[in-house]
C-alpha positions in Angstrom: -5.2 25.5 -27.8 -5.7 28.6 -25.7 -8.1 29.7 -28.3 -10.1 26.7 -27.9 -10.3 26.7 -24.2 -11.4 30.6 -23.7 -14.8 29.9 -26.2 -14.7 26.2 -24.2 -15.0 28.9 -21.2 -17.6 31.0 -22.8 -19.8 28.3 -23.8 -21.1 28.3 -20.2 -20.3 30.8 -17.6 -20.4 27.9 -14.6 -18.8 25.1 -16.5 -15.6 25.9 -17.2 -12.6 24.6 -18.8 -8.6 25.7 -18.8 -5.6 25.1 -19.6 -2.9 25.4 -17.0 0.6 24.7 -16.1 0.7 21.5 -14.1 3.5 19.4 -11.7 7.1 19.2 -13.5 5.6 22.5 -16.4 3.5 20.2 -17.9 0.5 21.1 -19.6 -2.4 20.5 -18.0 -6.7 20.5 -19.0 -8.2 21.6 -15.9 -12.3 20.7 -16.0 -14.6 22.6 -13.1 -18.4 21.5 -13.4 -21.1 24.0 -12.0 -21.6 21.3 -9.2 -18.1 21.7 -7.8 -16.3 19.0 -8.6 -13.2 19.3 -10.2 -10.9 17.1 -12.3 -7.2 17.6 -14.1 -6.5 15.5 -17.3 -2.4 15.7 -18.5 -2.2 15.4 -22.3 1.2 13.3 -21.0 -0.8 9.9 -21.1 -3.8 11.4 -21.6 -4.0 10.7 -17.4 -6.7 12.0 -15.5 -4.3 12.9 -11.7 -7.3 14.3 -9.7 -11.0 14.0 -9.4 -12.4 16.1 -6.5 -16.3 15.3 -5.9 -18.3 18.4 -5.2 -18.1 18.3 -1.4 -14.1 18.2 -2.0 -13.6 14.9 -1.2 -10.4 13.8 -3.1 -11.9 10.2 -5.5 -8.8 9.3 -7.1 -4.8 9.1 -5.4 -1.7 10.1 -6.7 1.2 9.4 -5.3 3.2 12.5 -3.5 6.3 11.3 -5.5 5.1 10.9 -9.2 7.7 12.1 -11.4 6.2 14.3 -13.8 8.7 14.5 -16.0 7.1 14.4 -19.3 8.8 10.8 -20.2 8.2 8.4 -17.2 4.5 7.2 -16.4 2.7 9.4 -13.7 1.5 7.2 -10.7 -1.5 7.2 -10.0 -4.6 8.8 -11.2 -6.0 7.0 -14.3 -3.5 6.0 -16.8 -4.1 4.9 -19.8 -2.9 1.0 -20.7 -2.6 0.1 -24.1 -1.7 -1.7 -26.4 -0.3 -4.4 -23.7 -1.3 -5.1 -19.8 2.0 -6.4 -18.1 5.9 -6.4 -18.7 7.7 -6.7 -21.5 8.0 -10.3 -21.8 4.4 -10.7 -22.2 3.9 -10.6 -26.2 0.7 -11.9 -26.5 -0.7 -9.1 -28.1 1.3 -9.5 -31.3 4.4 -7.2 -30.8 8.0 -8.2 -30.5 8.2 -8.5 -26.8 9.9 -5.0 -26.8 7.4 -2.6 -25.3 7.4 -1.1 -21.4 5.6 -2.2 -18.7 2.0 -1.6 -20.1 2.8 -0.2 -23.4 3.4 3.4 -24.4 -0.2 5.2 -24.7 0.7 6.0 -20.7 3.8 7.9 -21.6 3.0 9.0 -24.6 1.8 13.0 -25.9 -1.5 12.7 -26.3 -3.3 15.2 -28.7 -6.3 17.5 -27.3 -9.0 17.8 -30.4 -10.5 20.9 -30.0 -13.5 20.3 -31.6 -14.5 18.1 -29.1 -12.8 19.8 -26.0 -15.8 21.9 -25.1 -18.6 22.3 -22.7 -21.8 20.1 -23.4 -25.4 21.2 -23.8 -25.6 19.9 -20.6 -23.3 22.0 -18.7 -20.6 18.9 -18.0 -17.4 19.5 -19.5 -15.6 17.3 -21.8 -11.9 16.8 -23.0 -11.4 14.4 -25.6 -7.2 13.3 -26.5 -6.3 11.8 -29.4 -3.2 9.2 -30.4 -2.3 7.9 -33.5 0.4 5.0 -34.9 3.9 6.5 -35.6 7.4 4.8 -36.6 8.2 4.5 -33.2 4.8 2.7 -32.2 5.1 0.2 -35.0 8.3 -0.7 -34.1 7.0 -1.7 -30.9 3.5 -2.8 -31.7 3.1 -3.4 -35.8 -0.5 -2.5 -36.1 -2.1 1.2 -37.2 -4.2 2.7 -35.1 -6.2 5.3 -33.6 -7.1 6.2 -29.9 -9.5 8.8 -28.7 -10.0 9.4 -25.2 -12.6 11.2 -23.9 -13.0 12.3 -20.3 -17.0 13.8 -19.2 -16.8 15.7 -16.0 -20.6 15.4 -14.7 -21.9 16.8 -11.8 -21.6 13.8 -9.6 -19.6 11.4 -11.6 -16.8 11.0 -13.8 -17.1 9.4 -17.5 -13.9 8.3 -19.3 -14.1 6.0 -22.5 -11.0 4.8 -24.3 -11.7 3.8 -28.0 -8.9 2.4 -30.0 -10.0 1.6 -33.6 -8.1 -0.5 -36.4 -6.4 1.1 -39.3 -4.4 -1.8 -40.8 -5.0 -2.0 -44.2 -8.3 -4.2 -45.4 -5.9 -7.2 -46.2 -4.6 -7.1 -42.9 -6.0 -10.0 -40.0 -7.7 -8.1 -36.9 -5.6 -7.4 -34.3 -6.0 -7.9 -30.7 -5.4 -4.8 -28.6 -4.8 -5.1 -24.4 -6.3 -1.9 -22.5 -7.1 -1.0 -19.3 -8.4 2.3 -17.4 -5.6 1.9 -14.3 -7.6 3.5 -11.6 -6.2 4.4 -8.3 -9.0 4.8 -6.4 -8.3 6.4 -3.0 -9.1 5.5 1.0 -9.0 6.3 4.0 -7.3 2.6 5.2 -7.2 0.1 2.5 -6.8 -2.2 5.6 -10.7 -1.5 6.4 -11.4 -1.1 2.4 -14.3 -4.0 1.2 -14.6 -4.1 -2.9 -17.9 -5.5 -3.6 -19.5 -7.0 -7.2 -17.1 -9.5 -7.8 -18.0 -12.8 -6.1 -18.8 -15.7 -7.9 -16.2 -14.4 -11.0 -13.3 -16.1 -11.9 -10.0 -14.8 -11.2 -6.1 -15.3 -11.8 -4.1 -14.7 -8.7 -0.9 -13.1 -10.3 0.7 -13.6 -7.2 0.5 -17.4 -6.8 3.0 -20.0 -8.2 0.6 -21.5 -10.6 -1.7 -18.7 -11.9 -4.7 -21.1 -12.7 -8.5 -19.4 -12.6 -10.4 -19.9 -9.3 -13.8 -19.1 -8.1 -13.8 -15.8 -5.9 -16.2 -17.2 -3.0 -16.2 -13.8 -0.9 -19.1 -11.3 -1.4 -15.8 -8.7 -0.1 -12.7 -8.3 -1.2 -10.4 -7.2 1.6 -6.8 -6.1 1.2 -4.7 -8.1 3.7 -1.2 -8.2 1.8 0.0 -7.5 -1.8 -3.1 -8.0 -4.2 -2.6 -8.8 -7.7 -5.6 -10.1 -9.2 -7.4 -10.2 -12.6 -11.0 -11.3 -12.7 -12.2 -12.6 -16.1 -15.1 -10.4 -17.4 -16.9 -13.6 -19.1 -17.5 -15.2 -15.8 -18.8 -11.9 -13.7 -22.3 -11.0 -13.6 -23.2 -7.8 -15.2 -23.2 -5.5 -11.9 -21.2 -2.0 -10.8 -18.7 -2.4 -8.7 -18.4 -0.9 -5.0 -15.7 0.5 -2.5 -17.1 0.9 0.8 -16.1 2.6 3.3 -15.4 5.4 1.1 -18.0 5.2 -0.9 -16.8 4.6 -4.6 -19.1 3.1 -7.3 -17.6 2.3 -10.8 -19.7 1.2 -13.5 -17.7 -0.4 -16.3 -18.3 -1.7 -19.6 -16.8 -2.3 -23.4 -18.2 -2.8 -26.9 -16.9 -3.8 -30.6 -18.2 -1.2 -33.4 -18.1 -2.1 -36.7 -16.7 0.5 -39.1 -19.8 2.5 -39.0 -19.9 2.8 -35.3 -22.6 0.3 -35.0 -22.1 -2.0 -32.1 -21.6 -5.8 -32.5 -20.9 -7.1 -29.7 -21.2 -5.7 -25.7 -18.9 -7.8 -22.6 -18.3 -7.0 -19.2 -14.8 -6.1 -18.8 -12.3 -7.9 -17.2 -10.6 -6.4 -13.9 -7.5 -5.7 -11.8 -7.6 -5.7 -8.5 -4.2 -4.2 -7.0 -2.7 -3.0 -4.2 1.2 -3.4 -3.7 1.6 -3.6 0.2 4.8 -2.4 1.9 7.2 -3.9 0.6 6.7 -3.6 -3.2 5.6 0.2 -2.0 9.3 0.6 -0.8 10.9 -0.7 -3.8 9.0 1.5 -6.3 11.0 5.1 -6.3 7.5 7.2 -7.6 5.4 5.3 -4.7 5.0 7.2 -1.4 6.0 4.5 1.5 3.1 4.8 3.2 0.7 5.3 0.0 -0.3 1.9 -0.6 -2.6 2.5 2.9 -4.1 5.4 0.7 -4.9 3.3 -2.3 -6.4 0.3 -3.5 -6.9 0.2 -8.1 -9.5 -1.4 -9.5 -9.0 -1.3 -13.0 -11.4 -2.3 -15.8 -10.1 -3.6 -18.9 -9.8 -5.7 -21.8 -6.8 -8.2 -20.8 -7.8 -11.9 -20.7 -7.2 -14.3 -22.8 -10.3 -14.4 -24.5 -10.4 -10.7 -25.7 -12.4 -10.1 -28.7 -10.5 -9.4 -32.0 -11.0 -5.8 -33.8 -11.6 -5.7 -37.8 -9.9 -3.0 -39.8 -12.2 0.1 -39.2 -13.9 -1.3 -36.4 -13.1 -0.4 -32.8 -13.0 -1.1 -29.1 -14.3 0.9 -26.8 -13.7 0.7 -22.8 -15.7 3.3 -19.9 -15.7 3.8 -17.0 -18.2 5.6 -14.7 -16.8 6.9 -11.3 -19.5 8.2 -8.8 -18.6 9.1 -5.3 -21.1 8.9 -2.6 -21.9 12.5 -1.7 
């Protein structure tokens, strides 16, 4: 890979990007645009850990005690969910009921294609990661697959799309993937934090002893204990959504392709609204104490009920667009 990053380097002598050891001796992709801003993808998870705008402002959190360990899930950041949102129990995405708490793609060793790691005609830089079905993911998930992930580092946003595409055999039924881009976006006091774009969707309240969907009636969302909430992408208006006060705007979106790459179908993406409070805070070992005042996710996805099934050689694909306010 070395070789691929030094003519990714070349390619554009403000643009640059390189390959570096990161926390724990992992490998790291480390993307600097001409602009400034500055982001770190880890081929463990294929998780972008840092996204610094171009006046340094830090856009994403990670937790000070993330384990980097090259087996166990980094917190925070982006990881990558798939092929199931939720514990193990939850088997509704075909699989045995035997996988981790939201699948393996987050803690799995992601490939970096270096055809398409490179810099862009128009000066952004790109990585794109790769992961494919194995033994050990059909034993978990039965299904063949193939991921690519590819992250766009643009002068004042960030791009990530996931696409997973079907490779079970032509007699095979389509399958049904879960996925989410788990985005910790970070604050200055998620206590003052407003998340605005979602009123008048329909949500699930993970939290409440009967998990029915409900009308969200507030133009704000406001953090005022544990948050746990999904909000059903086929009820919310087709809109960006906004942090204030610290300025974050994420556009977010998914499509169906058809084995040409033609799209079929377009949705609005379901999404997670999550903060954990103190307590669960102090009972995760990888979450700083304090760190849930630092944080809120919001986390687009494909996760309700209603997601759309994938045809052998056809794909899902989920993005993301992350654009501070400069």
């Amino acid at each position: 890979m070395a070789d691929l990053l030094k003519a990714a380097t070349g390619a554009n002598p403000v643009s640059r990007i390189a390959e570096g050891t990161g926390k724990g001796g992992l490998p790291v992709l480390i993307l600097t645009h001409g602009s400034g801003a500055v982001c770190e993808v880890y081929p463990h998870g294929a998780t972008v850990t840092k996204y610094t705008s171009p006046t340094g402002a830090e856009v994403l959190w990670t937790s000070e005690s993330a384990v980097f360990d090259g087996a166990k899930a980094i917190r925070g950041g982006i990881p990558v969910v798939f092929p199931q949102f939720g514990p193990a129990a939850d088997a509704r995405v075909g699989g045995p009921g035997t996988m981790a708490q939201h699948g393996f793609a987050r803690t799995a060793a992601w490939t970096v294609d270096a055809a398409g790691t490179k810099i862009l005609d128009s000066g952004d830089p790109q990585a794109v990661l790769t992961l494919a079905d194995s033994a050990a993911t059909r034993a978990l998930w039965p299904h063949a697959f193939a991921c690519s992930y590819t992250v766009v580092l643009q002068a004042a946003a960030l791009h990530c799309e996931l696409k997973i595409t079907n490779r079970d055999g032509p007699e095979a039924p389509p399958f049904s993937p879960q996925c989410l881009l788990h985005t910790y976006l970070a604050v200055d006091d998620v206590q003052r934090a407003m998340v605005h774009g979602l009123d008048g969707a329909k949500y699930v309240d993970k939290l409440a002893a009967e998990p029915e969907p409900r009308d969200e009636s507030n133009p704000a969302i406001r953090f005022r204990g544990e948050t746990d909430r999904v909000y059903l992408g086929s009820s919310r208006e087709s809109q960006p959504l906004t942090l204030r006060p610290s300025g974050s705007r994420l556009d977010c979106h998914a499509v169906l392709l058809d084995a040409a790459d033609t799209i079929t179908a377009e949705f609005d993406a379901d999404v997670v609204v999550w903060n954990p409070h103190v307590d669960k805070a102090a009972r995760m070992g990888d979450f700083d104490d304090d760190g849930w005042t630092k944080m809120c996710c919001l986390e687009p996805g494909v996760v309700a009920a209603d997601r759309p099934s994938v045809d052998t050689n056809g794909s899902l694909v989920l993005s993301q667009t992350i654009s501070p306010e400069l």
